[in-house]
LOTIPA-185485 format. One record per residue (C-alpha): residue number from 1; residue in one letter; x, z, y. Coordinates in pm, whole numbers, plus 50000, padded with zeros to 5 digits. Layout:
[site NUM 'A' [X Z Y]]
...
// end
This chain:
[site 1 'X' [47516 49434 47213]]
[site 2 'X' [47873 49258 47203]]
[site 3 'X' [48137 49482 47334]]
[site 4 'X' [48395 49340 47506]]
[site 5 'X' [48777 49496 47514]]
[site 6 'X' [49035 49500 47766]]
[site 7 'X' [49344 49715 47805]]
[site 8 'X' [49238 49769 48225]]
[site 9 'X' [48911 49765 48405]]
[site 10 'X' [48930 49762 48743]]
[site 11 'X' [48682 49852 48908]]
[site 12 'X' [48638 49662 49245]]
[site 13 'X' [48739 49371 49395]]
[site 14 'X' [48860 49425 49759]]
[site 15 'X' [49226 49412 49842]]
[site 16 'X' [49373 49699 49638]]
[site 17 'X' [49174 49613 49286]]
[site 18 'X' [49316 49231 49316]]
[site 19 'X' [49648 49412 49454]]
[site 20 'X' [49617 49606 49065]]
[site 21 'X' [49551 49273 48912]]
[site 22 'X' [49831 49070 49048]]
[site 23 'X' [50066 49321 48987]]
[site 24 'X' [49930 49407 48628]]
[site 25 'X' [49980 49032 48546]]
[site 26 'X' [50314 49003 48630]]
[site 27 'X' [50408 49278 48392]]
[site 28 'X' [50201 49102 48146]]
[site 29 'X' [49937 49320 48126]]
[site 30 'X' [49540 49138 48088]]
[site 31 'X' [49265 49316 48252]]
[site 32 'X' [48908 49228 48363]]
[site 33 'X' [48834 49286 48707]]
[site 34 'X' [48454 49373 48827]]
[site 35 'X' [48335 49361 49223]]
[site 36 'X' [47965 49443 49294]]
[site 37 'X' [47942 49198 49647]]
[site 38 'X' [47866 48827 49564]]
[site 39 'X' [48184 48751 49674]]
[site 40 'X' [48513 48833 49970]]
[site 41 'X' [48380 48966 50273]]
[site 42 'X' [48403 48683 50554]]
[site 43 'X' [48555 48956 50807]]
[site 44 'X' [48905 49000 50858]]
[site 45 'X' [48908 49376 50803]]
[site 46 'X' [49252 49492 50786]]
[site 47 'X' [49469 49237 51015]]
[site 48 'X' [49844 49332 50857]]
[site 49 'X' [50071 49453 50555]]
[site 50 'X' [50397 49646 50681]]
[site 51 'X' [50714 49543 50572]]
[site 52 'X' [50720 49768 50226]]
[site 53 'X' [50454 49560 50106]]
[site 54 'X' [50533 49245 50214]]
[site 55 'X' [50872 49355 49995]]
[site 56 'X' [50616 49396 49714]]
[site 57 'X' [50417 49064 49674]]
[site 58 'X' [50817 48911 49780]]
[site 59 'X' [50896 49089 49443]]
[site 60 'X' [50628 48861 49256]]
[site 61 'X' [50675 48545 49428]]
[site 62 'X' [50375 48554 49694]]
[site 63 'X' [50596 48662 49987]]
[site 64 'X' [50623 48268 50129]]
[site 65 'X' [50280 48231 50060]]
[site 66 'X' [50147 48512 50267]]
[site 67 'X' [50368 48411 50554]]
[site 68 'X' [50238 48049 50529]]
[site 69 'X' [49865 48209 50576]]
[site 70 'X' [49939 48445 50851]]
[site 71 'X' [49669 48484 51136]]
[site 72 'X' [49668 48325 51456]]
[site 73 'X' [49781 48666 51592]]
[site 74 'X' [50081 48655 51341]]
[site 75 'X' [50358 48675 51670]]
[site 76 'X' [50168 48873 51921]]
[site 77 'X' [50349 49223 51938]]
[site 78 'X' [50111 49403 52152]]
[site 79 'X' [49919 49744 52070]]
[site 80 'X' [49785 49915 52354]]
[site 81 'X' [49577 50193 52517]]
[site 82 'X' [49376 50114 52810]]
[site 83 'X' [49097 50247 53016]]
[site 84 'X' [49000 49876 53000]]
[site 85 'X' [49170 49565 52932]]
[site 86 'X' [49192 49397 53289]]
[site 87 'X' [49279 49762 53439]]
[site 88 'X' [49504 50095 53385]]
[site 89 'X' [49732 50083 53089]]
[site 90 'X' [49759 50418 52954]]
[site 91 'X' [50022 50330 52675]]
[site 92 'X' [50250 50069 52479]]
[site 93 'X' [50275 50194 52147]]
[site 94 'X' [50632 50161 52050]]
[site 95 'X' [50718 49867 51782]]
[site 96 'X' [51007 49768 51582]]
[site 97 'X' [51212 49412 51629]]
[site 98 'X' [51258 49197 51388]]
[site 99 'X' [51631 49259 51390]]
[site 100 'X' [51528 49616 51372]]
[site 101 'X' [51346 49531 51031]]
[site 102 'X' [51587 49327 50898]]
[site 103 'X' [51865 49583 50897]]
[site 104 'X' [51673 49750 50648]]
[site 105 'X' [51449 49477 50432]]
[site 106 'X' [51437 49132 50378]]
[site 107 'X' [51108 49101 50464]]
[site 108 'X' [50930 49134 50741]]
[site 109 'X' [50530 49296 50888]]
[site 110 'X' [50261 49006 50766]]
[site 111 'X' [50003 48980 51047]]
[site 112 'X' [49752 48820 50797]]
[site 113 'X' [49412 48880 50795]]
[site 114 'X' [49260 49107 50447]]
[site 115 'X' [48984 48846 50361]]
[site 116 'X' [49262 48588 50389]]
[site 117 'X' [49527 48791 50166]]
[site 118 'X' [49199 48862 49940]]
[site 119 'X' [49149 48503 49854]]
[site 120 'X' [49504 48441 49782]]
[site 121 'X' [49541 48711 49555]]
[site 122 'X' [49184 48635 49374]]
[site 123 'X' [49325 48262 49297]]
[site 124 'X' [49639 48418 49179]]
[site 125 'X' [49533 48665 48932]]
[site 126 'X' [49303 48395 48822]]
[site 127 'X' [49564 48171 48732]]
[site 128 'X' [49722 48427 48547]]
[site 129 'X' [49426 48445 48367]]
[site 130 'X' [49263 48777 48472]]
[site 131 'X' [48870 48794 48448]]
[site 132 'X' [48753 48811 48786]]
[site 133 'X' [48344 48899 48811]]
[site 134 'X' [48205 48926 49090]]
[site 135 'X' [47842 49014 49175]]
[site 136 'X' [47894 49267 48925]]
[site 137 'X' [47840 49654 48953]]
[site 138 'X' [47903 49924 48713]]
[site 139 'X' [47594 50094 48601]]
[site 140 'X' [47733 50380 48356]]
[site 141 'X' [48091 50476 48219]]
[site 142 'X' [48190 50721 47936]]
[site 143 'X' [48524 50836 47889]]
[site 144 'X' [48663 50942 47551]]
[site 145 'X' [49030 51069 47381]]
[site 146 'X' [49097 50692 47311]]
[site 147 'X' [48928 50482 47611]]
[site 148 'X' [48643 50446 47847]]
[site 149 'X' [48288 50259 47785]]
[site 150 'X' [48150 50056 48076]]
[site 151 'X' [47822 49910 48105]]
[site 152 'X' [47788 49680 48398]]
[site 153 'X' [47511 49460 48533]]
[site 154 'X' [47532 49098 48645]]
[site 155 'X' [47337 49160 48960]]
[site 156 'X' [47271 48760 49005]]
[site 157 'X' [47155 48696 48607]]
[site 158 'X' [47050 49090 48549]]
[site 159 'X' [47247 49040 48234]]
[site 160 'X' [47431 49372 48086]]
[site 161 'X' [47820 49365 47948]]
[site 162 'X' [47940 49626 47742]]
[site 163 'X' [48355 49682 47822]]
[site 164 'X' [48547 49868 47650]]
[site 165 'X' [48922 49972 47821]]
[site 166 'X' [49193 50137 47734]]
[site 167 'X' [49226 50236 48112]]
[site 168 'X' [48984 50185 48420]]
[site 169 'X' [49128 50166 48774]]
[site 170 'X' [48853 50269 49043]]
[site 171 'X' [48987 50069 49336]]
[site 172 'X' [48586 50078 49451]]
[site 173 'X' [48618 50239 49785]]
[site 174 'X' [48581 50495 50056]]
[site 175 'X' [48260 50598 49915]]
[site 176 'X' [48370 50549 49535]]
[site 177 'X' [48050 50575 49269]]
[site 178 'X' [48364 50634 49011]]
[site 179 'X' [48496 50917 49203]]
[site 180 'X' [48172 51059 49244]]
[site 181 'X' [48033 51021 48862]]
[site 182 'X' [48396 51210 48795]]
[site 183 'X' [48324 51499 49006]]
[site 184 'X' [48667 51454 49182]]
[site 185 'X' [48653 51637 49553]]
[site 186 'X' [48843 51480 49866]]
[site 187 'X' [48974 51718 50145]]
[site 188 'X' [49067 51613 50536]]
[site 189 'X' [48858 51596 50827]]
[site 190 'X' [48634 51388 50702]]
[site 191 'X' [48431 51090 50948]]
[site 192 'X' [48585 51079 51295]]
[site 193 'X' [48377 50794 51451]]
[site 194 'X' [48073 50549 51372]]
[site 195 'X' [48145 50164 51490]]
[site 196 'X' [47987 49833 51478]]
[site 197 'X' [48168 49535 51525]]
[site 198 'X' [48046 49218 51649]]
[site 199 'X' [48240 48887 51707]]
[site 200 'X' [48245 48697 52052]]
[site 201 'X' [48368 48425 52257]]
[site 202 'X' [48548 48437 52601]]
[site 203 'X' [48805 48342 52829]]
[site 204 'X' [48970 48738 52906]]
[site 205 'X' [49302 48524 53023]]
[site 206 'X' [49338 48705 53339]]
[site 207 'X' [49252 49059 53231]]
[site 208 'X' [49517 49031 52920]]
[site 209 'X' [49783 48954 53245]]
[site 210 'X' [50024 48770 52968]]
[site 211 'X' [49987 49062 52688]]
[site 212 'X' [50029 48939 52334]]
[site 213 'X' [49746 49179 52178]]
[site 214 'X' [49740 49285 51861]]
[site 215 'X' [49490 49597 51889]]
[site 216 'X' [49365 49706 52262]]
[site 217 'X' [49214 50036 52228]]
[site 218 'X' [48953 50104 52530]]
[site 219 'X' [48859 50445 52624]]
[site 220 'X' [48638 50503 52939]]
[site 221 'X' [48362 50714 52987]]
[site 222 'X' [48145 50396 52946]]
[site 223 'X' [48238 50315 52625]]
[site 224 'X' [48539 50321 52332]]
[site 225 'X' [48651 50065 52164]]
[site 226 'X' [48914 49819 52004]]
[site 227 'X' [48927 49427 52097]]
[site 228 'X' [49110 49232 51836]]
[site 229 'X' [49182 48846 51921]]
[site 230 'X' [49073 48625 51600]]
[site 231 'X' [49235 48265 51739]]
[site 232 'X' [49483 48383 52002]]
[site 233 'X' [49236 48197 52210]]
[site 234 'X' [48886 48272 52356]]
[site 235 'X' [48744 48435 52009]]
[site 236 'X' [48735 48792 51972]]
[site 237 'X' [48608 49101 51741]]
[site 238 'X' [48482 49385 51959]]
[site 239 'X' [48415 49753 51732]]
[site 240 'X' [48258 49974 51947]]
[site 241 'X' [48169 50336 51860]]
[site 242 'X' [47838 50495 51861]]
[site 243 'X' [47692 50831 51837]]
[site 244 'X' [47500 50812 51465]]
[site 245 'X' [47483 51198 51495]]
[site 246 'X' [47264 51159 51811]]
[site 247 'X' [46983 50888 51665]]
[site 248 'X' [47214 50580 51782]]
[site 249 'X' [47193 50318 51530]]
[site 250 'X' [47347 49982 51456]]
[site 251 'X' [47007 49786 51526]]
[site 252 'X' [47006 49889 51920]]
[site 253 'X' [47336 49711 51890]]
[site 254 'X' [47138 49373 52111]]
[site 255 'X' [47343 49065 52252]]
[site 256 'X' [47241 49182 52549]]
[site 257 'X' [47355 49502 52453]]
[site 258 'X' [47700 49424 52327]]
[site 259 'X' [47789 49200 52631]]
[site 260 'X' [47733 49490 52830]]
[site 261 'X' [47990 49641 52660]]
[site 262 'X' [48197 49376 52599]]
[site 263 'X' [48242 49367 53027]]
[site 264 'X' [48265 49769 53037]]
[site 265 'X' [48561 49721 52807]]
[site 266 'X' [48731 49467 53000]]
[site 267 'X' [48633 49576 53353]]
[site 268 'X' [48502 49265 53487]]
[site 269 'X' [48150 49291 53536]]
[site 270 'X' [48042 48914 53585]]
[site 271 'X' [48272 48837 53293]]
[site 272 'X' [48032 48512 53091]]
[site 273 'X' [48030 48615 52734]]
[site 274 'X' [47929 48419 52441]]
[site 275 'X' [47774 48677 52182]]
[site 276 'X' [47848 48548 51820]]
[site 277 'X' [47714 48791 51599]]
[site 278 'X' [47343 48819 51506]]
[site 279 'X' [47364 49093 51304]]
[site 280 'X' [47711 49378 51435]]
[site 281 'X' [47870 49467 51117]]
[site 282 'X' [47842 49920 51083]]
[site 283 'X' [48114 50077 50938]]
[site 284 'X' [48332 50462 50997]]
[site 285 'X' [48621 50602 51057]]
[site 286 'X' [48697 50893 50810]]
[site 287 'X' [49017 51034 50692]]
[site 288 'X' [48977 51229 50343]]
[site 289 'X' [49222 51224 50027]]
[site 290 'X' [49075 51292 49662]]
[site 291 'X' [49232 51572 49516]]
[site 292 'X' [49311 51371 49227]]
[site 293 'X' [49428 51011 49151]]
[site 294 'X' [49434 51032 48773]]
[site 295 'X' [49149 51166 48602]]
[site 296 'X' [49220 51121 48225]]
[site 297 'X' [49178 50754 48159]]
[site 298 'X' [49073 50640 48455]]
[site 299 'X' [49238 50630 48811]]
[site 300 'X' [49187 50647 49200]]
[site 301 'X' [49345 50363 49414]]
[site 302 'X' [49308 50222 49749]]
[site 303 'X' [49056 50385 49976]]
[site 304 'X' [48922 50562 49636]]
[site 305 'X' [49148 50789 49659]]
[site 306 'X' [49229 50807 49976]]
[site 307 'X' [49060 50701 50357]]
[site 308 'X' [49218 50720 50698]]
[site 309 'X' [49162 50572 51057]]
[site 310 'X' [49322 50220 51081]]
[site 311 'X' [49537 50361 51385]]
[site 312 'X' [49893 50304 51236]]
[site 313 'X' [49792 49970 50987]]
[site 314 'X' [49861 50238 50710]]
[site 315 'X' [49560 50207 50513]]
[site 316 'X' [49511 49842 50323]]
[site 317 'X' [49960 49859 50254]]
[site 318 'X' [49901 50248 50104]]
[site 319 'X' [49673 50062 49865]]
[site 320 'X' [49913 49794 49816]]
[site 321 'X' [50154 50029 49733]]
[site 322 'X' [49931 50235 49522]]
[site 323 'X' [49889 49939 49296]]
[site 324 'X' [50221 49844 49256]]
[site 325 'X' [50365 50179 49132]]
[site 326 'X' [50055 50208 48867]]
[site 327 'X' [50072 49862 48747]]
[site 328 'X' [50450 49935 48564]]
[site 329 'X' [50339 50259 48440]]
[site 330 'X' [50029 50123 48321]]
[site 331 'X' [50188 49838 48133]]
[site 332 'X' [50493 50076 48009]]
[site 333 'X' [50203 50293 47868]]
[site 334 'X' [50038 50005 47707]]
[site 335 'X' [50269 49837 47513]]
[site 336 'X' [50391 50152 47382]]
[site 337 'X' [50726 50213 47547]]
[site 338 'X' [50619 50495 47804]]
[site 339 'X' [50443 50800 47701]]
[site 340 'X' [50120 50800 47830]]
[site 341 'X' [50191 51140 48022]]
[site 342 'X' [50385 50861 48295]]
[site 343 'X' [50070 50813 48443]]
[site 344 'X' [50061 51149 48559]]
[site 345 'X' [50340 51046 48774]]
[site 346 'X' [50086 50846 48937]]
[site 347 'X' [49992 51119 49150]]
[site 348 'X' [50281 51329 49167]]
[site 349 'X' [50410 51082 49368]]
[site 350 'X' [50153 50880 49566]]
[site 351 'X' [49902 51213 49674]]
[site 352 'X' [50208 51337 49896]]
[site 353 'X' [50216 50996 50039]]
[site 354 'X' [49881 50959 50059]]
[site 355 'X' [49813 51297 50281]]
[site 356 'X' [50109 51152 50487]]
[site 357 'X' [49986 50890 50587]]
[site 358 'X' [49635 51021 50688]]
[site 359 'X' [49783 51297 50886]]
[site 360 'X' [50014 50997 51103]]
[site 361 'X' [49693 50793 51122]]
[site 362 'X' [49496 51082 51261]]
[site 363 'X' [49801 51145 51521]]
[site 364 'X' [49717 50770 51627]]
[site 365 'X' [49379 50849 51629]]
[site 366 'X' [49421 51078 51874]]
[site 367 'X' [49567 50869 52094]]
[site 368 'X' [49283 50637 52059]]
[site 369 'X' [49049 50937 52164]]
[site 370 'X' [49222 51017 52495]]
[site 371 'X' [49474 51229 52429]]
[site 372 'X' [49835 51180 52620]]
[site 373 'X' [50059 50998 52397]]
[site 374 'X' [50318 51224 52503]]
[site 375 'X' [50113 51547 52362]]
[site 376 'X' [50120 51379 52007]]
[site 377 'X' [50488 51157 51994]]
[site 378 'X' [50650 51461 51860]]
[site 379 'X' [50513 51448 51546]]
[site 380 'X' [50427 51076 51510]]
[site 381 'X' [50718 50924 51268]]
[site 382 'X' [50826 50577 51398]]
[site 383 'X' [50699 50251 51214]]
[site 384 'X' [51001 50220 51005]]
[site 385 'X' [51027 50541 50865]]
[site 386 'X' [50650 50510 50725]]
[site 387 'X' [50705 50163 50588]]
[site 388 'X' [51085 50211 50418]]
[site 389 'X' [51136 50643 50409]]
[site 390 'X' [50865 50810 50208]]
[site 391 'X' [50999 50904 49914]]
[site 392 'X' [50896 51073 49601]]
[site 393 'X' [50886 51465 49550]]
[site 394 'X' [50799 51492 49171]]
[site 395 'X' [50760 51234 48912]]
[site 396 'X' [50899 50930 48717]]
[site 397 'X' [51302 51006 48782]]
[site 398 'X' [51528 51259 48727]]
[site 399 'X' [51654 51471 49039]]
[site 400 'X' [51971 51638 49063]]
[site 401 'X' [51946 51895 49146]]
[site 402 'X' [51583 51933 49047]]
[site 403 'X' [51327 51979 49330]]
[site 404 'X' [51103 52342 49374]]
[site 405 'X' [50787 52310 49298]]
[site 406 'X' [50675 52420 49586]]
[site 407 'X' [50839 52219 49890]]
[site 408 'X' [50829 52453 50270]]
[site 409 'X' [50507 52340 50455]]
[site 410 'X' [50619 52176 50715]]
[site 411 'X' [50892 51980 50463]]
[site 412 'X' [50729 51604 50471]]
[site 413 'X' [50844 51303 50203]]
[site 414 'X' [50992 51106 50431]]
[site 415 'X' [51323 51024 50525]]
[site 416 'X' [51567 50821 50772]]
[site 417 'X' [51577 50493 50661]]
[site 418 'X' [51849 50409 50840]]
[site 419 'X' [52039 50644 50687]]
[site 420 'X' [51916 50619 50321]]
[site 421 'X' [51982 50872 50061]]
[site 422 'X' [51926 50612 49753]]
[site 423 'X' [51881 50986 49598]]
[site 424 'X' [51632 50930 49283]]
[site 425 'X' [51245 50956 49374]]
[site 426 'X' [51401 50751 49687]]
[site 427 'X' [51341 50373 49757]]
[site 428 'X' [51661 50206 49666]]
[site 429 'X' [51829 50032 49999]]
[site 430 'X' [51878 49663 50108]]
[site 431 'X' [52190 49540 50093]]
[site 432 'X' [52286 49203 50098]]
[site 433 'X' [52468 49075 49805]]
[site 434 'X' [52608 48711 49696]]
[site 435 'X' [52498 48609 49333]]
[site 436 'X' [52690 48287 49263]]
[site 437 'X' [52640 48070 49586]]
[site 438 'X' [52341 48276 49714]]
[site 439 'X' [52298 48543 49947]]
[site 440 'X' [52063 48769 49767]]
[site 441 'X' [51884 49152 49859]]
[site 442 'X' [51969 49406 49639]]
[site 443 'X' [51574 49414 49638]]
[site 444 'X' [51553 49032 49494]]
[site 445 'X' [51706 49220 49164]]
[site 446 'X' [51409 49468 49109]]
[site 447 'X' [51103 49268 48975]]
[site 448 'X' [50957 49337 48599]]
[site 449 'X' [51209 49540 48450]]
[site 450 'X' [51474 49838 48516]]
[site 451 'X' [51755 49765 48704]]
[site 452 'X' [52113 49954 48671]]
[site 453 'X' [52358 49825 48907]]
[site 454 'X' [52678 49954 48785]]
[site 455 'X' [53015 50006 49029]]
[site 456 'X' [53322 49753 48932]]
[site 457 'X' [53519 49997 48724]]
[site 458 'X' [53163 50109 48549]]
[site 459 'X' [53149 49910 48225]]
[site 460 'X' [53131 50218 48023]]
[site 461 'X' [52776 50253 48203]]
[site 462 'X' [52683 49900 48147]]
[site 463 'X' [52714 49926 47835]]
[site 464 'X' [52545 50224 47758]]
[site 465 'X' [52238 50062 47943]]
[site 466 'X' [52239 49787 47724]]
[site 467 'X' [52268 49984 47362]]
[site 468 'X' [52014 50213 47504]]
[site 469 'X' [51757 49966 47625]]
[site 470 'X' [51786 49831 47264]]
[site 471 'X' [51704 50137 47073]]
[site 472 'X' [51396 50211 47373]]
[site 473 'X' [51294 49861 47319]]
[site 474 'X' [51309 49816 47703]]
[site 475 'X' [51418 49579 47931]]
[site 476 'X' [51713 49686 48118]]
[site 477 'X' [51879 49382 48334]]
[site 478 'X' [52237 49525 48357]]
[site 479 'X' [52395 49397 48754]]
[site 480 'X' [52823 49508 48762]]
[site 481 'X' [52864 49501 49109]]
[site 482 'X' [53256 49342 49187]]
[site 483 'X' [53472 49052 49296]]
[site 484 'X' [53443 48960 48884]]
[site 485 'X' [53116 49094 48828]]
[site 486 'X' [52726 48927 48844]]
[site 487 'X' [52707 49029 49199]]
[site 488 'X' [52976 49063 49445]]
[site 489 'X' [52960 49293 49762]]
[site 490 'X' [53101 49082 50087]]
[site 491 'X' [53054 49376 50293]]
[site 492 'X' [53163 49607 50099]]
[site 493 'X' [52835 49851 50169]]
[site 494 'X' [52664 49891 49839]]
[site 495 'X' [52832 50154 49737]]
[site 496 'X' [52812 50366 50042]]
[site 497 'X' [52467 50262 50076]]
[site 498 'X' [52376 50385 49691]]
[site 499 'X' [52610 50697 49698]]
[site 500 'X' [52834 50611 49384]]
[site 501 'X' [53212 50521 49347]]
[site 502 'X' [53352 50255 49135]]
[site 503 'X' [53290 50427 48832]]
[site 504 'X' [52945 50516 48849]]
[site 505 'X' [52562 50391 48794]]
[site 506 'X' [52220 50394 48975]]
[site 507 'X' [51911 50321 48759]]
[site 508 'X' [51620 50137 48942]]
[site 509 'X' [51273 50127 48834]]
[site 510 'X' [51031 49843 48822]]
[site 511 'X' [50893 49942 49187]]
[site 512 'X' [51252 49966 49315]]
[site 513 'X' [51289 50365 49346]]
[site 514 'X' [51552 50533 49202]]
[site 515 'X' [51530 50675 48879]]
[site 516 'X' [51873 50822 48799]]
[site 517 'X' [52228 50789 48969]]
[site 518 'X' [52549 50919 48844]]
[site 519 'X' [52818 50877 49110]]
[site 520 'X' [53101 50831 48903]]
[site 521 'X' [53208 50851 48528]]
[site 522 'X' [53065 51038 48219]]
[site 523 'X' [53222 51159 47931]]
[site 524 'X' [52880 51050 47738]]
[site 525 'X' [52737 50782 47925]]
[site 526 'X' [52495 50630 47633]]
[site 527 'X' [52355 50971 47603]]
[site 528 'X' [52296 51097 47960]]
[site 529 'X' [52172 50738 48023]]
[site 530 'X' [51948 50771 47671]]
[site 531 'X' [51789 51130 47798]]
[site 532 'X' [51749 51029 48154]]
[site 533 'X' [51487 50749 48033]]
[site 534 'X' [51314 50934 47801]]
[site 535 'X' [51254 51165 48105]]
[site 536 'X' [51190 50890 48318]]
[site 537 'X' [50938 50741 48077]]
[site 538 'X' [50758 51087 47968]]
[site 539 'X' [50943 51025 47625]]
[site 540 'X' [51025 51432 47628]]
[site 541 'X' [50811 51708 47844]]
[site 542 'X' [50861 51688 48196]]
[site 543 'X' [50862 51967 48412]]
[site 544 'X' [50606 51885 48739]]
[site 545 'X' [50352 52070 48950]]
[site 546 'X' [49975 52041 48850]]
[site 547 'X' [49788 51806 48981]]
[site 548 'X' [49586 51966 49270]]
[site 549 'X' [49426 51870 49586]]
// end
């Protein structure tokens, strides 16, 4: 049989493996993409992308193009706890303004639905000429010292592929047949709650009382439950839990049934209801992390390496961002400039943000279960400071001074991001900048290649970056940031905001963290710049903790 070669396999074809794809593409990279369902799932799963990742597709050109397909819901602002919807209002969950946001990105939270953003990113990475298959499932894999072996089955045609990779990405989900054939163990609590969902139409006008709902959680001792509008209008998603532990299953879910609970939920017992679901879509909430994201050559992404109640809108972005940072170590790697020991960087830094996040969603969660919000606000971090201030403990940057191994317990990545460090491992601020006639972000400058935005009396650095990108064959765009340089500073914040003086440097990577600052002058500038990025790109050993669960 003909084997085919790619340098990535991904493995799945949800929002995270096409996430992978788009992002692999821009860096160049090919890859073949495999997805076992006939085709995108017609329900809107995930409704939203926080800012950080609407940052990320703005970084490849598909910002404007997610805004233009936003949802219906796209301006309501709404997310509340109820006993039902036309009665008590136990509590507003706090949001961020716009102006809030915009102090701190360019870009703003995309209220688009996931089958939507699926669709867009499937015609994208097709134009970029990635081989998208769907109906397709993996059957067997083997991995070996110089790639991995998969045989997959056209479930339409029953015809077998042989693919050979250089790398495989299992972005295949919660329940992950790659992450099971590995052997790789997930810790957390583990399912929290069995729901159906089922769509239906009705006028709930007077019971909303002017509320522009994003997510109304229900909790009453007749049922629990979210309603999600789908038009702003009279069509809505009801998901309802039920005990599965106790014999309940998805089939007793009847119209008759789910209007019933469709009027417990809204507390209007006459309430007409249009039921338009004939068959209530099961599905769980679970919260588990896999103890490891990188498992030779193959790695964990998206909700295959880690699951976690959609309380919070954390999940389908983590996987967004998951992508991102692999897809410029994988291509680094590829092409030979990166040792392949980068990727172990993979989950250095994203299984510290990965636990993170579960542990907020589960404080949401709780919320959603019945719990007072003000037993659980202590510990909840705000919006902002999950979408802009997690930051990176150990991996692809060099820290000064160098971080313990082990961090205190109760120590979490995440910091103000209102008062950013720009410290490496953290994301590098927003700042607005002029580049000829434009107003530009200092994120618009952090795309394919490393960034190092030098002060206005930092030549010396500039020009150590560009004799040592040379002889590292990498790109390095080179920014001097003064009244004569590329970029000027009108405010006069960028410094302040990045922690240098006029003399000194900050490197950015690819994904727009920090990989090295110096805040002023060297007496060796081409060489501390030269052995920073052979750090940075596992060129030398780096010193890291193992990768454990």
């Amino acid at each position: 049989m003909h084997t085919e070669r790619t340098p990535v396999l991904i493995i799945g074809g949800g929002l995270t493996g096409l996430s992978v794809a788009a992002f692999l593409a821009w860096h160049g990279t090919p890859s073949v993409l495999v997805e076992r369902h006939a085709d995108i799932s017609p329900h809107p799963k995930a409704r939203a992308i926080n800012p950080r990742s609407t940052e990320l597709f703005r970084s490849i050109g598909m910002e404007q193009t997610v805004y233009a397909n936003r949802s219906p819901i796209a301006d309501n602002t709404d997310l509340v706890h109820v006993e039902t919807l036309a009665g008590r209002e136990r509590v507003r969950m706090p949001r961020s303004s716009s102006d809030e946001i915009g102090t701190l990105s360019p870009s703003n939270w995309a209220l688009i639905d996931q089958n939507r953003l699926e669709a867009l990113l499937r015609d994208r990475v097709r134009d970029a000429g990635c081989d998208v298959r769907y109906h397709t499932e993996l059957t067997s894999f083997a991995v070996d010292e110089d790639g991995v072996t998969v045989e997959t089955l056209d479930r339409g045609t029953q015809k077998p592929r042989t693919v050979r990779a250089e790398y495989v990405v299992a972005a295949d989900g919660g329940r992950s047949p790659v992450r099971e054939l590995l052997g790789i163990g997930q810790s957390g609590p583990g399912t929290l709650s069995h729901l159906v969902s089922f769509f239906f139409t009705a006028d709930l006008t007077e019971a909303l009382r002017g509320r522009s709902i994003i997510a109304c959680y229900v909790n009453n001792p007749s049922v629990r439950g979210t309603f999600m509008p789908l038009d702003n209008d009279r069509r809505w998603v009801f998901n309802v839990s039920y005990d599965a532990e106790g014999g309940e299953k998805p089939e007793e879910f009847t119209p008759e049934r789910c209007t019933e609970l469709i009027r417990l939920g809204v507390g209007v017992p006459d309430l007409p209801v249009k039921i338009d679901t004939t068959d209530p879509l099961p599905w769980e909430i679970a919260a588990r992390v896999a103890d490891r994201m990188r498992a030779g050559r193959v790695l964990l992404a998206g909700d295959a390496a880690h699951v976690m109640p959609p309380t919070g809108a954390f999940g389908a972005s983590s996987g967004i961002q998951d992508a991102h940072n692999l897809a410029w170590k994988l291509a680094l790697v590829l092409n030979g400039t990166a040792g392949p020991d980068l990727l172990d960087t993979y989950h250095t830094e994203r299984h510290p943000v990965a636990r993170l996040m579960m542990e907020q969603s589960m404080l949401r969660f709780r919320i959603r279960e019945g719990e007072d919000y003000a037993d659980v606000a202590a510990a909840m971090l705000d919006e902002l400071s999950m979408a802009f201030g997690y930051h990176y403990q150990w991996g692809a940057f060099v820290a000064a001074p160098p971080v313990p191994a082990v961090l205190p317990p109760d120590e979490q990545p995440v910091e103000d991001p209102r008062r950013p460090s720009a410290a490496p491992g953290h994301r590098a601020p927003h700042v607005l900048l002029r580049r000829g006639q434009d107003e530009v972000s200092t994120l618009d400058l952090f795309s394919r290649s490393f960034v190092l935005l030098a002060g206005a009396e930092a030549r010396p650095w500039a020009g150590a970056a560009r004799s040592v990108a040379g002889e590292l064959d990498l790109d390095i765009e080179v920014f001097r940031v003064a009244s004569d340089g590329d970029v000027q500073d009108p405010s006069g914040a960028w410094e302040t905001a990045y922690g240098i003086g006029p003399e000194g440097a900050v490197l950015v990577r690819p994904d727009g963290f920090v990989a090295w600052r110096s805040p002023g002058a060297a007496a060796a500038a081409e060489a501390e710049l030269r052995d920073a990025l052979r750090t940075v790109l596992a060129l030398e050993p780096t010193r890291m903790p193992e990768a454990t669960g």
